[in-house]
C-alpha positions in Angstrom: 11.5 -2.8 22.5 11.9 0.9 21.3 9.5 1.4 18.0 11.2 4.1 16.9 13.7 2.2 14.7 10.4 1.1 12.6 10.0 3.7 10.4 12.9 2.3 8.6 15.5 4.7 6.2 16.0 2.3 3.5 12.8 0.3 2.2 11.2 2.5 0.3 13.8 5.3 -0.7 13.1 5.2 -4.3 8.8 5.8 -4.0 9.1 8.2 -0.6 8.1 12.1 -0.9 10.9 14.4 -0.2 10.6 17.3 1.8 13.9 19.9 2.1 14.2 23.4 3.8 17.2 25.4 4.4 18.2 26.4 7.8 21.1 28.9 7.0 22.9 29.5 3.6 25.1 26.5 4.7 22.3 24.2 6.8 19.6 22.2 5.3 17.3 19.8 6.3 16.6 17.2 3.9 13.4 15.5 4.9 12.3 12.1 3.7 8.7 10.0 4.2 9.3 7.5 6.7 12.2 8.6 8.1 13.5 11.1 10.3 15.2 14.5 9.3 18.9 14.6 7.7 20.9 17.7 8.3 23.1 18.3 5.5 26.0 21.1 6.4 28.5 22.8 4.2 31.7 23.0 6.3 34.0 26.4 6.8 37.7 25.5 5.5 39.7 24.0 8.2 36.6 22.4 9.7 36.5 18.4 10.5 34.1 15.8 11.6 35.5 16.9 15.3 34.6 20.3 15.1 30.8 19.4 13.3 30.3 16.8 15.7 31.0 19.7 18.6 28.4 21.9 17.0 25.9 20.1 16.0 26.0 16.5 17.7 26.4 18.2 21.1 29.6 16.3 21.7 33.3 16.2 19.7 33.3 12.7 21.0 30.8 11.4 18.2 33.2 12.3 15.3 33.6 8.8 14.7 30.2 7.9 14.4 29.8 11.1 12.3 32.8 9.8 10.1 30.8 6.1 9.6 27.8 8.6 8.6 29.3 9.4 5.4 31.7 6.9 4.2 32.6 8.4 0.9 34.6 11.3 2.5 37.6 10.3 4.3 37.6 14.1 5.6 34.9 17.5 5.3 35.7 18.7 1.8 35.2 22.3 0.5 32.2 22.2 -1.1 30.8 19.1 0.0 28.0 18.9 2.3 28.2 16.4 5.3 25.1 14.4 6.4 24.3 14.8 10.2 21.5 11.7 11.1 19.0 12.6 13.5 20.0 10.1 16.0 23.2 12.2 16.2 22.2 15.3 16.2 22.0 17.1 20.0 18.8 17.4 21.5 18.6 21.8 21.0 19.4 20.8 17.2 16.5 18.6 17.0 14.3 21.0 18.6 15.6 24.0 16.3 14.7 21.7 13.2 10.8 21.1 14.3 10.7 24.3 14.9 12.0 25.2 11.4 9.8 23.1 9.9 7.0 23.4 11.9 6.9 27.4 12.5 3.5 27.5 14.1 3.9 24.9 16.4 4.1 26.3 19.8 4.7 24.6 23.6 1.4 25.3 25.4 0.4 25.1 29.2 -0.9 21.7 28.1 1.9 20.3 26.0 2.7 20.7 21.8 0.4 22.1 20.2 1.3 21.1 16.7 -0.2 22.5 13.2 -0.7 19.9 10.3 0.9 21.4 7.3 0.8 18.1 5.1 4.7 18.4 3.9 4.7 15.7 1.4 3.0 16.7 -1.6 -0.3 17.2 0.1 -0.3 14.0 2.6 -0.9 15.1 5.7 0.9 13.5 8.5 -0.3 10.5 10.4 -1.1 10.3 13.8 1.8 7.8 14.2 3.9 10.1 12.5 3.1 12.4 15.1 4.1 10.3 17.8 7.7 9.4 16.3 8.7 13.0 16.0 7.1 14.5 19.2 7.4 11.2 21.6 10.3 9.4 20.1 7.9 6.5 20.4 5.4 5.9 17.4 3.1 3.3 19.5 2.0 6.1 21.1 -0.2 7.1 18.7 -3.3 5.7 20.2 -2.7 8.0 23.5 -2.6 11.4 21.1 -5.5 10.5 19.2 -7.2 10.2 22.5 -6.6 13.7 23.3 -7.9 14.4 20.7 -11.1 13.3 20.0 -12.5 15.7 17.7 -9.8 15.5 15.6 -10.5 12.8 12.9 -8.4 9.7 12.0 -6.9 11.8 8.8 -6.5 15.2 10.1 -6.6 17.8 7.1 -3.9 20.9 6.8 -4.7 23.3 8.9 -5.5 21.1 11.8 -4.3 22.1 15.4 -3.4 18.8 17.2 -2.4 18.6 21.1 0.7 16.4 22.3 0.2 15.9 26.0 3.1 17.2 27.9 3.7 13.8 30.0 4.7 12.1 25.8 6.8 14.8 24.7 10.8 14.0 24.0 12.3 16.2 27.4 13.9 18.7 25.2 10.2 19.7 23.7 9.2 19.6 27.4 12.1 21.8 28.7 10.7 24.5 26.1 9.3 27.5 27.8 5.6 28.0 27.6 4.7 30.4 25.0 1.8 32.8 25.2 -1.7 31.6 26.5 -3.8 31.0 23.2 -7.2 29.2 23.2 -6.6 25.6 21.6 -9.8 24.6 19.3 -8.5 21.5 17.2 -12.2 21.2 15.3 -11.7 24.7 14.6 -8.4 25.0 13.4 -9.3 26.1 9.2 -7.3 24.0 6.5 -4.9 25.6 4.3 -4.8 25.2 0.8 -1.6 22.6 -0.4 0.4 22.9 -3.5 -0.2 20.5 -6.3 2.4 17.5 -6.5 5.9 18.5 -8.3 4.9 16.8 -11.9 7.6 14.2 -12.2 8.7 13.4 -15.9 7.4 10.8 -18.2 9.2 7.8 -19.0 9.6 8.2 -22.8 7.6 6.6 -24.6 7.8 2.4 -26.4 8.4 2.2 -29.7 5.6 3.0 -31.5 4.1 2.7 -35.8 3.7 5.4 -38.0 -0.2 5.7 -37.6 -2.8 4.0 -35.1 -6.2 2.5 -36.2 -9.0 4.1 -36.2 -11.3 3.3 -33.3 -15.0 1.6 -35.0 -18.2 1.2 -33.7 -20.9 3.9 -32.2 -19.8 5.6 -28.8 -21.9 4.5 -26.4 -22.9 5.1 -22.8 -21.0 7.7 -20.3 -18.1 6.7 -18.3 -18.4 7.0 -14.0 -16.4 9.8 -13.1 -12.8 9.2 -13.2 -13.0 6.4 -15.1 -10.9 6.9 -18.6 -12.7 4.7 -20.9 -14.6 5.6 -23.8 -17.5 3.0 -25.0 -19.0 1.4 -27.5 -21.1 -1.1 -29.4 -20.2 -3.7 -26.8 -16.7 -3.0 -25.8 -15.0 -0.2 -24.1 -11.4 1.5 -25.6 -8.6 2.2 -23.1 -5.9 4.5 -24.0 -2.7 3.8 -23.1 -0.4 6.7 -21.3 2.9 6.7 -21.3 5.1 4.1 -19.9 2.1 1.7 -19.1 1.6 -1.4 -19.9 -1.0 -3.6 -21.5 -1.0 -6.4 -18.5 -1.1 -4.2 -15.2 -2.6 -1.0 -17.3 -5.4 -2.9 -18.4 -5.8 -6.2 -17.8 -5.3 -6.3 -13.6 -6.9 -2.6 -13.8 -10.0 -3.1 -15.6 -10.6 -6.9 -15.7 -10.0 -7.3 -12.0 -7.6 -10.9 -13.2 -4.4 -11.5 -10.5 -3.0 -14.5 -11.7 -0.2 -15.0 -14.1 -2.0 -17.5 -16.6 -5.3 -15.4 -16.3 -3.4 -11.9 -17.1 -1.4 -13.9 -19.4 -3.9 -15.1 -21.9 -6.1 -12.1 -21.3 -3.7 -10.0 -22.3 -3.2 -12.0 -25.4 -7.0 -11.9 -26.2 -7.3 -8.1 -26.1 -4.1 -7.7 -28.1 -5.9 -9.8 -31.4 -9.5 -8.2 -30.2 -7.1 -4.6 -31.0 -5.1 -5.4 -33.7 -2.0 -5.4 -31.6 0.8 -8.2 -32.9 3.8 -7.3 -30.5 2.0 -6.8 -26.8 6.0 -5.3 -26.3 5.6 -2.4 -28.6 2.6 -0.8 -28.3 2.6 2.7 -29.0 1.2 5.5 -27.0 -2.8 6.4 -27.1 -3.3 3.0 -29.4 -6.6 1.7 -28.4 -7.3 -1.3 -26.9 -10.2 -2.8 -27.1 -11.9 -4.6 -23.8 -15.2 -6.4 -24.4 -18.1 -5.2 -21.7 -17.8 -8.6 -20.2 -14.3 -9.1 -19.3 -14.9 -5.5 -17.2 -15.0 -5.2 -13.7 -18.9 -3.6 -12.8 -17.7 -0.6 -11.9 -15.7 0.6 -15.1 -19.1 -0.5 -17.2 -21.2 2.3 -18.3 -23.2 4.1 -15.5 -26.3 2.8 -17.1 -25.2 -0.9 -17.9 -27.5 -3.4 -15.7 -24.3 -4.8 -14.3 -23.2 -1.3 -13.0 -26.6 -0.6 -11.6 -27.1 -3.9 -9.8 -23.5 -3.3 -8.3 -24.3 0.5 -7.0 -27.5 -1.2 -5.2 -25.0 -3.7 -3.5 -22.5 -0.8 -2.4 -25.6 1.4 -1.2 -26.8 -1.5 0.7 -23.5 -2.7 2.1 -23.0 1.4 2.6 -26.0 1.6 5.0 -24.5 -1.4 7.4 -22.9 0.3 10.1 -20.3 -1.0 12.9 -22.3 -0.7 16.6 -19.9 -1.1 18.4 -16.6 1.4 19.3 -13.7 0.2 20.5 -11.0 2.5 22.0 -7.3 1.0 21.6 -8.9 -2.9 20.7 -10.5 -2.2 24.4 -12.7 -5.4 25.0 -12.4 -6.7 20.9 -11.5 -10.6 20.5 -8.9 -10.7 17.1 -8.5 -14.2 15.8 -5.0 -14.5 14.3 -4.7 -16.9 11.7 -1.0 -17.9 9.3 -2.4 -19.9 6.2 -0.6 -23.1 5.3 2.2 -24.4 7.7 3.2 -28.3 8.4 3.4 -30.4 5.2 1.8 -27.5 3.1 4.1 -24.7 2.7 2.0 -22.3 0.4 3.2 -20.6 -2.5 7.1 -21.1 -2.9 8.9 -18.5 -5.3 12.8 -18.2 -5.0 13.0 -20.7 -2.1 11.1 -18.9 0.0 8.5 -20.1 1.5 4.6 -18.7 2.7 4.0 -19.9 5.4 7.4 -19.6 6.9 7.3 -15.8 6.8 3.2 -15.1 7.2 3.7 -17.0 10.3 6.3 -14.7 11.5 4.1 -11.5 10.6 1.2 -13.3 12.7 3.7 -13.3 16.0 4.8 -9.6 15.2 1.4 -8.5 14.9 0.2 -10.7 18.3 3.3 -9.2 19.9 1.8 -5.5 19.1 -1.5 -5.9 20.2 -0.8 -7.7 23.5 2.0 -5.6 24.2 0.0 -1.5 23.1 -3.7 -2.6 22.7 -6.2 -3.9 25.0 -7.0 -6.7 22.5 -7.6 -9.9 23.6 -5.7 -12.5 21.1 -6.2 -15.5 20.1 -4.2 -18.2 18.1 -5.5 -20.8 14.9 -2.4 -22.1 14.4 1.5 -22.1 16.4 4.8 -23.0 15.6 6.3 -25.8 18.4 9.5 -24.7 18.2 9.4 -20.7 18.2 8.2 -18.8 21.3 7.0 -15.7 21.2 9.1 -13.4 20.1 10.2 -13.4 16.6 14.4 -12.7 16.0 15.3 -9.8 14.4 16.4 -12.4 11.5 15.8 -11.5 7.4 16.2 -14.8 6.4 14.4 -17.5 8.3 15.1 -21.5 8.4 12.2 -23.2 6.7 10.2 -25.1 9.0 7.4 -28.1 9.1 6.5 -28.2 12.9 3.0 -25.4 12.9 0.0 -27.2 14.1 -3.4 -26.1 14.4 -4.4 -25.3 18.0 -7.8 -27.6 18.3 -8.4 -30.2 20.9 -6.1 -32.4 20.4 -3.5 -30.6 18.3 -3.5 -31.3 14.5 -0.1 -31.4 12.6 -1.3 -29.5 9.3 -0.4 -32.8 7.4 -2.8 -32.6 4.6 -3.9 -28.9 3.1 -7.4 -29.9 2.3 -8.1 -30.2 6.6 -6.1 -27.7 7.5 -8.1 -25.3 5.7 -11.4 -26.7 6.9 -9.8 -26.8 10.6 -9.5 -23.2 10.6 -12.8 -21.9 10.1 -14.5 -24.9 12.6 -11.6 -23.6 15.4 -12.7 -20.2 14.8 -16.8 -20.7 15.1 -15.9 -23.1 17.8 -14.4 -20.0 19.5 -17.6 -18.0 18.7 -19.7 -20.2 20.4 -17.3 -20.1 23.5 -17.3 -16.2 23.7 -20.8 -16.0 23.4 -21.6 -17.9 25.8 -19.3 -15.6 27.8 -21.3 -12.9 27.3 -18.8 -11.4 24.1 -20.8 -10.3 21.5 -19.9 -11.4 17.4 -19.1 -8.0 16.5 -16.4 -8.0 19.1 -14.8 -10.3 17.4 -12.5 -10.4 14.5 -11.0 -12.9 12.6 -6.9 -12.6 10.5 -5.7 -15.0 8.2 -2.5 -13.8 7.1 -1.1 -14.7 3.3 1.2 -14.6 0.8 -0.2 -14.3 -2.8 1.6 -15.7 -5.8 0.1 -13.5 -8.7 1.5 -12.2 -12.2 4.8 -10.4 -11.5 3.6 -7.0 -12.7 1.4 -7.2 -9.4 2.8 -5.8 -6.3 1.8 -5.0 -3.0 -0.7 -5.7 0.0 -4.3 -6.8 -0.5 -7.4 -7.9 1.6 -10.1 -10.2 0.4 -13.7 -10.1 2.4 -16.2 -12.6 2.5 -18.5 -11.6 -0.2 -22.3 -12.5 0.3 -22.9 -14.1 -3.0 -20.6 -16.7 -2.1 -21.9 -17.5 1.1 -23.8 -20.5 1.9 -27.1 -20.8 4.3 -25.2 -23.3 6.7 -21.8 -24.7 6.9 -20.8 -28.3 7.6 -17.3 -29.6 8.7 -16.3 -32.5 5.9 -16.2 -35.7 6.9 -13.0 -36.5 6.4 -12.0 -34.3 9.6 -10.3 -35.6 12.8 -12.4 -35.7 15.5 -11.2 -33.1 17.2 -13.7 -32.1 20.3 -14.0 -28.4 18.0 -15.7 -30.2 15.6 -17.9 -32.1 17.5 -18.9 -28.4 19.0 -19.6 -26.8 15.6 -21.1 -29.5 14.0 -23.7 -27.7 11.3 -22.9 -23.6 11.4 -26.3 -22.0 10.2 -25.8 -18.5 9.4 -28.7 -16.3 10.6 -31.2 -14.2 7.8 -28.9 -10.9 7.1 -25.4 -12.3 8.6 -23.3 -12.6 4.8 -24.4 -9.0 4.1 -23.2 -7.9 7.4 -20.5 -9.5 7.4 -19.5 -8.3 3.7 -19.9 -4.9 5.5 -17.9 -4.9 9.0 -15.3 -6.6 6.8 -15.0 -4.3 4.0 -15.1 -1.4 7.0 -12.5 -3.1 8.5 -10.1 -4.3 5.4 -10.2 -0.8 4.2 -8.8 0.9 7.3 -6.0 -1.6 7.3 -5.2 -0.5 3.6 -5.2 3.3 4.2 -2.9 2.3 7.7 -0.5 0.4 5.2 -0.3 2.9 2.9 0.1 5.5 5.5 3.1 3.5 7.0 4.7 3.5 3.4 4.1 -0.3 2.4 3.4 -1.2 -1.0 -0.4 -1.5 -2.1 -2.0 -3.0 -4.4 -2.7 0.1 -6.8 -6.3 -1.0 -8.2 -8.6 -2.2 -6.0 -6.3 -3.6 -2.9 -9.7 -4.7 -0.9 -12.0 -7.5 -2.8 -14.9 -9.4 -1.8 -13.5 -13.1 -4.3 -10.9 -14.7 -5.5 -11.1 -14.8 -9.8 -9.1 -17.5 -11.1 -9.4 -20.2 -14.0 -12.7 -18.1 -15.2 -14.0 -18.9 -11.6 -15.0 -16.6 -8.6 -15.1 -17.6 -5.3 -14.3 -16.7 -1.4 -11.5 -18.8 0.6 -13.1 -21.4 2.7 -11.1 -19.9 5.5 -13.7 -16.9 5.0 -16.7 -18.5 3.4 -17.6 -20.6 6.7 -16.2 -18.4 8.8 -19.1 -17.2 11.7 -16.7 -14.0 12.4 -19.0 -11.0 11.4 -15.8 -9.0 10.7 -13.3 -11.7 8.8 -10.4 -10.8 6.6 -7.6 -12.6 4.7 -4.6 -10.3 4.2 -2.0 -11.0 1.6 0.8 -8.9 2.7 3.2 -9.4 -0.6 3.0 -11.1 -3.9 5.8 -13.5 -4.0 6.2 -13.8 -7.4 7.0 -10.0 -7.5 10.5 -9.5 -6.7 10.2 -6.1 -5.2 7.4 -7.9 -2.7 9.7 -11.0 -1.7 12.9 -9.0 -1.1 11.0 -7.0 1.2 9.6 -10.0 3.3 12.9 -11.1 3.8 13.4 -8.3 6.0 12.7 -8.4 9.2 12.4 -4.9 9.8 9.6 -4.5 6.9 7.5 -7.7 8.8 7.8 -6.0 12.0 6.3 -2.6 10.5 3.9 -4.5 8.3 2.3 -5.9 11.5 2.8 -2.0 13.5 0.5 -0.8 10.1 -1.5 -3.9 10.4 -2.1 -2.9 14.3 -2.9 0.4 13.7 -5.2 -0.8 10.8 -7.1 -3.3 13.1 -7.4 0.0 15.9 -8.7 2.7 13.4 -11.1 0.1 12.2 -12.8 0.0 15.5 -12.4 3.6 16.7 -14.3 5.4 13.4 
């Protein structure tokens, strides 16, 4: 399959940094995030789609195509400029634009030589990115990072990057060799960017007369960033402009997901404020949160809580991965789609979880297997699907997944099926080992769905945090007696493995965030990587993770269901198959820092 389709024109449109620069007083390139270039022309009187498709598509035959490009113009119109797609433009044109836009690249004896200039409000370009413009082919990635090795994963403005010659598109590769120049990436000196255009505020709710004051004695200093001010027991938000009191404070600073948590949360902090109408709360009004509804890093940098959390991140800090993997060369990945059979998961609008996580799972095993060197392994398969997932949005609902152990189990009752997954996985451990694969060559997905307050949005990772790890793990009894379980019997978990493990994870789960947001997916805004579950006024770590004998273990939630944003999205099957590119590229990077 060609990738380059992937970085998809329409999904995020609305959120996307614009870049535009103008060729001639009647050329300009319009230049959207995740996309590829749009010329936009003015046309001379007399001229039609024939004549612009002669000039600038190479060929007078693609008028029609150019025509379909722009269906509000039955004809060019004086005045009016006409949208030439990349994918029509002829190869000189497309040359002439990088050039345009990237004035210092040069062709080298070598290949590209391209110059980061970060054109989206600072962002600098990705090193798929990279491989989409130059290559045509954005899987090929890993192979210009590795001629590169000095330059690292997020390459700052400034930085000189090489593009083999044997990857470029032919008409870069046609272009003659400029003048010998030394090429240093490392040393390449990063130039300053311009600050973000400031985009307007939404005006603001309705609002009283006067707010209240704010009592008691201001107490303790905030971290940096962090835009609380404290007191006697309670810290005071402020609220900015268009925000709003459940995702602006309660899933920001309480950490809470769920709707009946925010909800009555949100409720509590209102009376706590004086607040009676949680719809009309005017701008700067303080709210007041009590110190123990906070998350431990927004308390005071002297609170006990915040301390004892710092000593955990310094700890968890000091853990480092041994082992380096080049393109997934020689790493295990475990690839896990929660629910499935007679459990379907979290259900909003019909759809269904584990109809599209699984999907996401087969998209992200067809990636690796197809442009990594990972070895991949499956938890759980549908008996009816091969392979290769169809470029479908919608997909039929379907009861037939069953858990891969020895003999098969159908997934008809939750409860086993989660316990299932984690013996199949340390049943697998044990079978590597003895192989001669080390743990931390392993890694272990289970891909989700969440189904959180509808203000929430976007992907998220949980870890296995080490306070909710137990010494040893024991299958229920109430399992089949499937030969894995008879294998795993009682998982003890050596002296130091949950704080390891918290570690390689969080390593890991943090590269596939900054991958997703780099491939323009929506992220969770605060905190998208978390080591428990809170819910109900309880914390705790998915059994799927909290017995799993994977050092490096994560559970992904790729989309909140209940958000409608989120669920439209997962019914396309062009965002699944670039949500499991990012995840791809997420699982590599981890490995290769």
């Amino acid at each position: 399959m060609n990738l380059a389709p992937l970085l998809l024109a329409a999904l995020f449109a609305s959120e996307a940094p614009r870049f535009s620069v103008d060729l001639s007083p009647t050329v300009r390139v319009s230049w959207e995030r995740g996309q590829m270039p749009v010329l936009w022309v003015m046309p001379a009187p007399g001229q039609g789609f024939s004549h612009l498709a002669k000039a600038f598509c190479g060929d007078a035959q693609k008028a029609r195509q150019l025509a379909k490009a722009n269906p509000a113009l039955a004809r060019p119109l004086k005045g009016v400029r006409v949208q030439i797609p990349w994918a029509l433009l002829a190869p000189a044109k497309k040359v002439e634009i990088l050039r345009a836009v990237f004035p210092k690249d040069r062709r080298v004896a070598g290949g590209y030589e391209h110059e980061i200039v970060a054109l989206w409000q600072g962002e600098p370009e990705s090193w798929w990115e990279l491989a989409e413009w130059f290559c045509g082919d954005g899987s090929l990635y890993g192979e210009i990072k590795k001629a590169n090795p000095q330059v690292p994963l997020f390459p700052p403005a400034g930085t000189r990057v090489m593009i083999p010659k044997r990857f470029l598109l032919p008409e870069l590769r046609a272009l003659p060799v400029e003048a010998k120049r030394e090429f240093s990436p490392a040393a390449a000196t990063p130039t300053p960017t311009p600050p973000p255009t400031p985009v307007p505020s939404p005006p603001p709710p309705r609002r009283s007369p006067t707010l209240p004051p704010t009592p008691g004695r201001e107490e303790g200093k905030a971290p940096p960033g962090v835009p609380l001010e404290y007191h006697d027991g309670y810290a005071v938000y402020r609220l900015a402009p268009g925000e709003a009191l459940y995702s602006a404070v309660v899933v920001r600073f309480t950490g809470l997901l769920h709707a009946a948590d925010v909800n009555a949360t949100a409720f509590k902090l209102a009376e706590l404020s004086g607040i009676t109408d949680v719809t009309a709360i005017p701008v700067g009004y303080p709210i007041r949160i009590p110190f123990e509804l906070l998350l431990p890093e927004y308390l005071p940098l002297e609170h006990p809580k915040r301390r004892d959390w710092e000593r955990e991140k310094e700890e968890l800090a000091s853990i480092r991965r041994l082992i380096r993997a080049a393109n997934l060369d020689g790493i295990h990945v475990i690839l896990d789609a929660g629910h499935g059979g007679a459990d379907t998961g979290a259900i909003a609008e019909g759809v269904w979880e584990a109809t599209y996580t699984y999907d996401v799972m087969m998209r992200l095993k067809r990636v690796l297997e197809r442009d990594t060197k990972a070895t991949v392994w499956l938890v759980v398969r549908d008996q009816a699907l091969g392979d290769d997932p169809p470029p479908k949005n919608q997909l039929p609902q379907r009861r037939q997944q069953i858990l891969l152990t020895t003999p098969p189990y159908d997934l008809a009752d939750s409860a086993t099926g989660v316990h299932l997954r984690w013996v199949l996985a340390n049943s697998l451990v044990a079978k590597l080992q003895k192989q001669g694969v080390a743990p931390e060559q392993m890694v272990f997905v289970s891909i989700h769905a969440d189904s959180l307050h509808p203000a929430v949005r976007g992907l998220m990772v949980y870890v296995p945090g080490r306070r909710f790890r137990p010494a040893e793990a024991r299958p229920p009894s109430y399992l089949p007696p499937v030969r894995e379980v008879r294998e795993v019997g009682r998982w003890r978990f050596s002296p130091g493995f949950s704080s390891r493990s918290e570690a390689l994870s969080t390593q890991l789960a943090e590269s596939l965030v900054r991958a997703a947001r780099r491939f323009n997916l929506p992220v969770h805004p605060f905190d998208p990587v978390r080591s428990h579950v809170i819910r109900g006024g309880q914390a705790w770590v998915p059994a799927v993770l909290r017995f799993c004998g994977v050092p490096t273990a994560v559970l992904v939630e790729i989309v909140n269901l209940n958000n409608q944003e989120d669920r439209e999205l997962l019914l396309s099957w062009q965002f699944r198959e670039k949500l499991a590119h990012a995840l791809a590229a997420g699982l590599a990077e981890g490995f290769a820092r």
